[in-house]
TITOR-327783 format. One line per 5 residues: number of its first residue (from 1); their letters; for each residue y, z, x of N, C-alpha, C, O, CB. Coordinates in nm, 3 decimals. Atoms other than C-alpha are relative to their C-alpha. Glycine has a CB too. Example, Ala and Ser with C-alpha at 12.3 -4.5 7.8 and 13.67 -1.06 7.14 Angstrom:
<nodes>
1 = as = -0.119 0.000 0.089 -0.450 0.780 1.230 0.120 0.000 0.090 0.118 0.066 0.194 0.003 0.125 -0.099; -0.119 -0.006 -0.082 -0.106 0.714 1.367 0.109 0.073 -0.077 0.220 0.090 -0.026 0.046 -0.142 0.041
</nodes>
This chain:
<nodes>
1 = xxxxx = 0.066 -0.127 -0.010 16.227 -4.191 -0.957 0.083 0.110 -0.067 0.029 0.204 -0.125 -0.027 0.035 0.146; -0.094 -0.117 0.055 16.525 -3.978 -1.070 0.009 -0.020 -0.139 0.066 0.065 -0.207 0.149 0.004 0.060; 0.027 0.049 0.164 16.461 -4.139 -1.420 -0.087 0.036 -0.034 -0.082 0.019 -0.156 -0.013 -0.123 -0.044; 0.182 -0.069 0.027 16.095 -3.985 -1.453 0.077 0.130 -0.008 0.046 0.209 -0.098 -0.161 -0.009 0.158; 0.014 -0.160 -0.006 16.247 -3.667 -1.377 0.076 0.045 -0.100 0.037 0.131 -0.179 0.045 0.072 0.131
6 = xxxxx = -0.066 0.026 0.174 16.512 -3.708 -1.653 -0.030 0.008 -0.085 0.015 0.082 -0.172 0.033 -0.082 -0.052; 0.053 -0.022 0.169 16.331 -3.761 -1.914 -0.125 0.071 0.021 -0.200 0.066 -0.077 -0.035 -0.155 -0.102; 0.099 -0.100 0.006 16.048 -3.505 -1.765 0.077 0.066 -0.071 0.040 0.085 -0.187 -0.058 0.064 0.118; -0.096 -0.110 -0.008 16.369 -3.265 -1.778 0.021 -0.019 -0.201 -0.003 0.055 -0.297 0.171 -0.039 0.138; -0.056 0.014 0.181 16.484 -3.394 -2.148 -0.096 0.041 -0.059 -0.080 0.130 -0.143 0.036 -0.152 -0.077
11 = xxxxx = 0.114 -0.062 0.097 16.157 -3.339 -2.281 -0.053 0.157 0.030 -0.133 0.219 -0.040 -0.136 -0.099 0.015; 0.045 -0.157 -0.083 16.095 -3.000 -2.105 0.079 0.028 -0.101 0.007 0.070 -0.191 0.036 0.061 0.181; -0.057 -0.079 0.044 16.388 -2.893 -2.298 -0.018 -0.021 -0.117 0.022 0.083 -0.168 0.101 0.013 0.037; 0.021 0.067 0.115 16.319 -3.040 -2.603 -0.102 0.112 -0.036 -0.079 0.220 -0.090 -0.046 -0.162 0.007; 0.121 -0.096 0.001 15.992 -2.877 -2.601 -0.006 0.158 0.021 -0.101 0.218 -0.030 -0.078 -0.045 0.098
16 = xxxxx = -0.070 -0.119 -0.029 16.141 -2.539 -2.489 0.028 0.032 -0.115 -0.048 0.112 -0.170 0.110 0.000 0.084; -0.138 -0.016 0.124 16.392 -2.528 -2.784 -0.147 0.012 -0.102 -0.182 0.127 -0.131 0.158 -0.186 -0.039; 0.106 -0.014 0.064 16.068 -2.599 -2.995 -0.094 0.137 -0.005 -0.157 0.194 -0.094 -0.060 -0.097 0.043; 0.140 -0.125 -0.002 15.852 -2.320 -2.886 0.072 0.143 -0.011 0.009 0.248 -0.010 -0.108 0.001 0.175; -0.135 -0.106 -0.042 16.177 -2.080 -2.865 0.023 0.036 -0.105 0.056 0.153 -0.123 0.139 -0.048 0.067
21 = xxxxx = -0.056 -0.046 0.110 16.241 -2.107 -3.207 0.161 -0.072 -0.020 0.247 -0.041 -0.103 -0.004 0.161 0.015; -0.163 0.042 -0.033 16.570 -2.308 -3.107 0.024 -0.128 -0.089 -0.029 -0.163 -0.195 0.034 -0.044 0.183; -0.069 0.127 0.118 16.739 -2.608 -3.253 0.026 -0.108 0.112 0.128 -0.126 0.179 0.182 0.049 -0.104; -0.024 0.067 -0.152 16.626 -2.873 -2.986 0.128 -0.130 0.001 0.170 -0.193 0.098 -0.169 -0.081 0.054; -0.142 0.136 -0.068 16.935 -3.150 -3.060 0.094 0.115 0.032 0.203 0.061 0.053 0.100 -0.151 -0.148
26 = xxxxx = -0.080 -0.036 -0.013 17.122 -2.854 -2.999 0.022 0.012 0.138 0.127 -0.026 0.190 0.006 0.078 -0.068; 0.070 0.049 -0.099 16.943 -2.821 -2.675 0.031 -0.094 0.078 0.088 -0.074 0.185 -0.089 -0.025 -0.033; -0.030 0.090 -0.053 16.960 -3.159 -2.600 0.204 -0.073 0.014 0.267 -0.133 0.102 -0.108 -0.072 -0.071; -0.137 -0.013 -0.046 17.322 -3.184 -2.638 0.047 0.071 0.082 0.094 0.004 0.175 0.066 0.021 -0.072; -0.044 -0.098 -0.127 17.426 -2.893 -2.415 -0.062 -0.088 0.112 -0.013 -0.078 0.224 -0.071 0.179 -0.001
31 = xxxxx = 0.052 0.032 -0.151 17.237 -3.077 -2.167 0.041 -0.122 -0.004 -0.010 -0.170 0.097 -0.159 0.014 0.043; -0.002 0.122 -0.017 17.365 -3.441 -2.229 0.155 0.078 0.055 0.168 0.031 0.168 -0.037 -0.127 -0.132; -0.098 -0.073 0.042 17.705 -3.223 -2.234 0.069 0.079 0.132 0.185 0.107 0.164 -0.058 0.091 -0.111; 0.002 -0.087 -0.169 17.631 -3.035 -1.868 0.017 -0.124 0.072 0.108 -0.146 0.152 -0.168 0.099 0.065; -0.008 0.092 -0.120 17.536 -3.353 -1.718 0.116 -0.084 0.019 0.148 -0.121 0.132 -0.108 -0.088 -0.001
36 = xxxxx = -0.157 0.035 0.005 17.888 -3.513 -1.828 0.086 0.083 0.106 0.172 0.030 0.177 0.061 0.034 -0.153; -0.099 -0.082 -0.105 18.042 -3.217 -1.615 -0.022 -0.038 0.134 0.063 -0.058 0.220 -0.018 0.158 -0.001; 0.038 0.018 -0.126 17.851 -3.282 -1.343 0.026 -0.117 0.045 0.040 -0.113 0.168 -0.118 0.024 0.018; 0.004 0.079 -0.058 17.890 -3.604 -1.294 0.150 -0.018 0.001 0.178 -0.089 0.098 -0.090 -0.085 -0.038; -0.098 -0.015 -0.045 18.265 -3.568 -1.328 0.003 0.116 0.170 0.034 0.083 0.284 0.070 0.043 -0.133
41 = xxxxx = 0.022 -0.061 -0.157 18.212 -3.285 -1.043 -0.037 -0.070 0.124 -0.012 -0.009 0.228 -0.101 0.091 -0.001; 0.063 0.035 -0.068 18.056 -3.513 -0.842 0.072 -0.085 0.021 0.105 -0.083 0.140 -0.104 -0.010 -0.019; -0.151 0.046 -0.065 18.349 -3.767 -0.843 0.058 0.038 0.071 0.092 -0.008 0.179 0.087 -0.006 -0.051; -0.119 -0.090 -0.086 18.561 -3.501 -0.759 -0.037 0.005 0.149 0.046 -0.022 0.236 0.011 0.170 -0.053; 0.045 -0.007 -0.119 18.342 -3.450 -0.464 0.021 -0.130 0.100 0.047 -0.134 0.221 -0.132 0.032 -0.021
46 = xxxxx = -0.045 0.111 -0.091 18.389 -3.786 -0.364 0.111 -0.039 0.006 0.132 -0.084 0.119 -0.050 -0.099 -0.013; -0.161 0.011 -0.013 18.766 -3.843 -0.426 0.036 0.126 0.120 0.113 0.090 0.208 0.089 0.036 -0.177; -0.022 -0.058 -0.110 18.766 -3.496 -0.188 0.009 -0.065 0.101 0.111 -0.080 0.167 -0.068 0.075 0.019; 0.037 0.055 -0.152 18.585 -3.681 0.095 0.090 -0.122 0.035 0.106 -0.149 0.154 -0.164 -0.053 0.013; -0.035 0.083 0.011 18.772 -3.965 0.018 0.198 -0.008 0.072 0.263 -0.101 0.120 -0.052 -0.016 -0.139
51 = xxxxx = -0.140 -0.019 -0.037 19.149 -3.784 0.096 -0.025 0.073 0.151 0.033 0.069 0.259 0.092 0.100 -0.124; 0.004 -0.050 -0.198 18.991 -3.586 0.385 0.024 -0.134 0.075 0.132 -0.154 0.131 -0.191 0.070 0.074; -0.005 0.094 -0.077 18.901 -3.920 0.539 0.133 -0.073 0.023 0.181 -0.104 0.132 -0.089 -0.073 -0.041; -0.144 0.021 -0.059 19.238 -4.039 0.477 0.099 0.078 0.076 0.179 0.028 0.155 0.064 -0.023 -0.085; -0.050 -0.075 -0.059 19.378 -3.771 0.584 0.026 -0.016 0.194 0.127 -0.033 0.263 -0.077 0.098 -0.056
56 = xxxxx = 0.023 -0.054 -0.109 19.231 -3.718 0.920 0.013 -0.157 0.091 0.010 -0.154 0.214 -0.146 0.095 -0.004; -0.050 0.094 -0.053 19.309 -4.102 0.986 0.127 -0.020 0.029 0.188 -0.111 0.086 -0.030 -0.073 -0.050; -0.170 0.069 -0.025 19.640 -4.076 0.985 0.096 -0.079 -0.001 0.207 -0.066 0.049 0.032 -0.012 0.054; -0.064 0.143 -0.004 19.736 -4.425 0.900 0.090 0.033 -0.133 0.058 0.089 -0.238 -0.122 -0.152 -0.012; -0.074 -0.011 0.137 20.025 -4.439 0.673 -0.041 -0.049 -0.161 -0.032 0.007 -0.270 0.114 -0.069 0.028
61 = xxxxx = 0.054 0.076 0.102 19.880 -4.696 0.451 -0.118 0.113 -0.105 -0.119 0.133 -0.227 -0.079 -0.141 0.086; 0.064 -0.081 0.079 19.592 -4.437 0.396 0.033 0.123 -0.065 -0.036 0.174 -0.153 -0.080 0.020 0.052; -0.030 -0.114 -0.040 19.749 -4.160 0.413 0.083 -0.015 -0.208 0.049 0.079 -0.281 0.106 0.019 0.193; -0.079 0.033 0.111 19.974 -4.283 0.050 -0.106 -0.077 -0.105 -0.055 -0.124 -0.206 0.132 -0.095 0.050; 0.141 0.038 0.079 19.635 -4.407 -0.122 -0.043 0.134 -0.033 -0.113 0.148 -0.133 -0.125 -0.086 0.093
66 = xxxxx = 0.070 -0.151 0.054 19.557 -4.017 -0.135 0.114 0.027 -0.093 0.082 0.132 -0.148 -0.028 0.146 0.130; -0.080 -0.064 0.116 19.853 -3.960 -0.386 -0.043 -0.053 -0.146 -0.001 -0.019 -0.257 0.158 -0.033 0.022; 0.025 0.006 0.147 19.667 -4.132 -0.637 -0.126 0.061 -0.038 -0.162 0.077 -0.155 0.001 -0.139 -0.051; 0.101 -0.035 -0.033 19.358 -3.995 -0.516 0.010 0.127 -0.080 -0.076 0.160 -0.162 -0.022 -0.004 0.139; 0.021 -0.162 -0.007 19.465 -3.631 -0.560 0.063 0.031 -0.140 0.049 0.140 -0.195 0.086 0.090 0.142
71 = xxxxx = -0.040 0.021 0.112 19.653 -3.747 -0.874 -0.169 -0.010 -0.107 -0.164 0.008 -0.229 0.107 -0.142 0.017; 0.120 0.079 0.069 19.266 -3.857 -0.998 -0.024 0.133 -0.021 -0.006 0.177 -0.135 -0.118 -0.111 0.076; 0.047 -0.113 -0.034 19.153 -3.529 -0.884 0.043 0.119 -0.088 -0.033 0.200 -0.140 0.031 0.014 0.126; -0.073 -0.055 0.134 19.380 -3.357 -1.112 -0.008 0.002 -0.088 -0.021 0.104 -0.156 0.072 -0.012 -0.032; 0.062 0.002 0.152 19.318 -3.507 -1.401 -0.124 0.030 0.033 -0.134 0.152 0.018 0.006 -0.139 -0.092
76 = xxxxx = 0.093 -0.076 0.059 18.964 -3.460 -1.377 -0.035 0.141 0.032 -0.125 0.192 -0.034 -0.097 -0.061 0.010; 0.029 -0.173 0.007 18.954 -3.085 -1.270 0.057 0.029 -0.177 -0.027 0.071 -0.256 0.132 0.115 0.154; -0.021 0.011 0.121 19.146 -3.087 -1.605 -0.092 -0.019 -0.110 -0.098 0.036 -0.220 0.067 -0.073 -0.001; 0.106 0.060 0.133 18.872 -3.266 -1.786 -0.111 0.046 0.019 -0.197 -0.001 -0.056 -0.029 -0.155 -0.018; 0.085 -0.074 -0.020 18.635 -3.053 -1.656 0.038 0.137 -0.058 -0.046 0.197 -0.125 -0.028 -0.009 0.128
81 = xxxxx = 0.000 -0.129 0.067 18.786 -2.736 -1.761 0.027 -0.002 -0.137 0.006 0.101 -0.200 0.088 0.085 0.057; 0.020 0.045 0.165 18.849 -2.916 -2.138 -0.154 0.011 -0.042 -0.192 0.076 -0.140 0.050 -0.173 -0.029; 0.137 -0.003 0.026 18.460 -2.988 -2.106 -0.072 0.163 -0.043 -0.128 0.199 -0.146 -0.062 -0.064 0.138; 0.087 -0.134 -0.028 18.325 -2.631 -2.020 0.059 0.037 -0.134 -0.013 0.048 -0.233 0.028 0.114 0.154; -0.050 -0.061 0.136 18.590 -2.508 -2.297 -0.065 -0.044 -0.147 -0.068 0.039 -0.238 0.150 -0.035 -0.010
86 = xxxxx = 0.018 0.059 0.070 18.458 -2.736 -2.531 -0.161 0.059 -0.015 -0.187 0.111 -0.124 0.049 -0.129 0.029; 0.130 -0.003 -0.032 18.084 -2.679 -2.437 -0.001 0.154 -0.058 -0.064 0.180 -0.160 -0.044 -0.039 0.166; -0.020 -0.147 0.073 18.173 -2.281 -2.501 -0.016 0.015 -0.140 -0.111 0.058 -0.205 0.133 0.052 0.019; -0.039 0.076 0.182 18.282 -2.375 -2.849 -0.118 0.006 -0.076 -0.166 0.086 -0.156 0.046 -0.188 -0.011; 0.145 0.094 0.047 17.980 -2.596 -2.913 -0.113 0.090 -0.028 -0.164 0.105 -0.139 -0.061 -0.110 0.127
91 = xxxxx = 0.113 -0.114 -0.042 17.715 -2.327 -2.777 0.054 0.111 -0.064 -0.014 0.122 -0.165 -0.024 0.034 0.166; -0.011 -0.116 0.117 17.857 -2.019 -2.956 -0.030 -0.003 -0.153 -0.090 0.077 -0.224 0.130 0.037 -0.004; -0.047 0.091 0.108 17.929 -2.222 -3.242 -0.180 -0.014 -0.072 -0.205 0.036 -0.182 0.094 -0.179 0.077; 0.117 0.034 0.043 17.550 -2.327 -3.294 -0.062 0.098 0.020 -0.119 0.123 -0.086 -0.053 -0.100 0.045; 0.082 -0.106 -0.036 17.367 -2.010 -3.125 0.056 0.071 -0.103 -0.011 0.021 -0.193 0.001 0.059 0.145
96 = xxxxx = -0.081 -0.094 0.093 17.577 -1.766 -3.377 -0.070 -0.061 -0.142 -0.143 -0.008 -0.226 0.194 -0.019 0.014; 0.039 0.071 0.160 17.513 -2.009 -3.669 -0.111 -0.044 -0.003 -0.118 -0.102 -0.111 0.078 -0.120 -0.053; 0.107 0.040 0.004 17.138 -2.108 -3.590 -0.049 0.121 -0.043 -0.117 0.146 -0.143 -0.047 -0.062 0.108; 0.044 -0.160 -0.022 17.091 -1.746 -3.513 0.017 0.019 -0.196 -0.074 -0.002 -0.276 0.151 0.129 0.140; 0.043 -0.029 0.112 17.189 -1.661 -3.849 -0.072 -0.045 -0.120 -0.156 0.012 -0.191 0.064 0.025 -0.022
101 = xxxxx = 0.056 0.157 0.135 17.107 -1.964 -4.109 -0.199 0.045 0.027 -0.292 0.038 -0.053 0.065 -0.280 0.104; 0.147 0.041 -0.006 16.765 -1.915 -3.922 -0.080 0.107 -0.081 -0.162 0.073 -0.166 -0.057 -0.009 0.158; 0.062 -0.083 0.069 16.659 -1.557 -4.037 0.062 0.088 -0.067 0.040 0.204 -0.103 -0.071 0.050 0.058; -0.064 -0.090 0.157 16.857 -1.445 -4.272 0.122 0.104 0.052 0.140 0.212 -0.004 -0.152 0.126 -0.092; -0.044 -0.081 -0.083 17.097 -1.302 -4.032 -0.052 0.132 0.107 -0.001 0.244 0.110 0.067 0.029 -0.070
106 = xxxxx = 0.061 -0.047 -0.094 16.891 -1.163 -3.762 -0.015 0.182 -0.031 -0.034 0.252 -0.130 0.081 -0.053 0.130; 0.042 -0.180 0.028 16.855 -0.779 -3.681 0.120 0.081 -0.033 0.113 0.195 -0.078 -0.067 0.086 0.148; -0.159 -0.057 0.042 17.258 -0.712 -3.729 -0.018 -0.012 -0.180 0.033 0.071 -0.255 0.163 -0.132 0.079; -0.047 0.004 0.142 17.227 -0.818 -4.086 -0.049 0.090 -0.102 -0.119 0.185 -0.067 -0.024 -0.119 -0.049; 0.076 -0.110 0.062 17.142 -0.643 -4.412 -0.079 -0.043 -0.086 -0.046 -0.157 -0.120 0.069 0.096 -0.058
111 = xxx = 0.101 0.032 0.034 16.839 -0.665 -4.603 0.025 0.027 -0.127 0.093 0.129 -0.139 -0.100 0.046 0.060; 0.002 -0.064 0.151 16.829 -0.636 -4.999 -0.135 0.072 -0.085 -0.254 0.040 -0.088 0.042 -0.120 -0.090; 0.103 -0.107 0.038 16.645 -0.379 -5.170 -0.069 -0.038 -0.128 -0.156 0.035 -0.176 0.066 0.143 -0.018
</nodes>
C-alpha cells in the first residue's frame, strides 16, 4: 500500500514540475534526494530507542553495545548534514540555472533593444 502512494507521490510531482514550468528530473531528484535523508533520520530514530533501551536496562553487556550505537549515530547525523548541504547545492544550483536558461534570464535580466 505504501508503494501506490509512492509512485501516486512521484508522479504528483512529476506532473507538478510539468504544469509549473519546472524541470521535473530536477523535481524528481530533490525528492529521491529527501527521501535518502529521511530514511537515514529514521535509523537514527531507531539506534535512539535502541541506546535508551540499553540504557535503562542497565546490564553491562548492553549498556557497552551503545558505544557503537552512538558511534553509528554520529556518523549518520554527519551524513545527514553532508546530505541537506549537498541537496542546498543541487536545488540552488538548478532553480538559479533553470530559472535563467529558461527565459532568457527572468525579470532581473536585460532585454536587447
Amino acid at each position: 500500500m505504501k508503494r501506490n502512494g509512492e509512485t501516486k507521490r512521484r508522479r504528483n510531482v512529476a506532473e507538478e514540475a510539468e504544469q509549473g514550468g519546472g524541470d521535473p528530473a530536477m523535481w524528481e531528484d530533490l525528492d529521491r534526494n529527501f527521501r535518502q535523508v529521511q530514511s537515514v533520520l529514521d535509523r537514527n530514530r531507531s539506534l535512539i530507542q535502541q541506546v535508551n533501551d540499553n540504557h535503562q536496562s542497565r546490564m553491562a553487556d548492553n549498556m557497552s553495545k551503545n558505544v557503537a550505537l552512538i558511534q553509528e549515530l554520529n556518523g549518520n547525523i554527519s551524513k545527514v548534514v553532508s546530505m541537506y548541504s549537498d541537496l542546498n547545492t543541487n536545488f540552488s544550483s538548478a532553480f538559479h540555472g533553470g530559472k535563467n536558461g529558461r527565459d532568457g534570464g527572468g525579470a532581473t535580466g536585460t532585454r536587447a533593444n
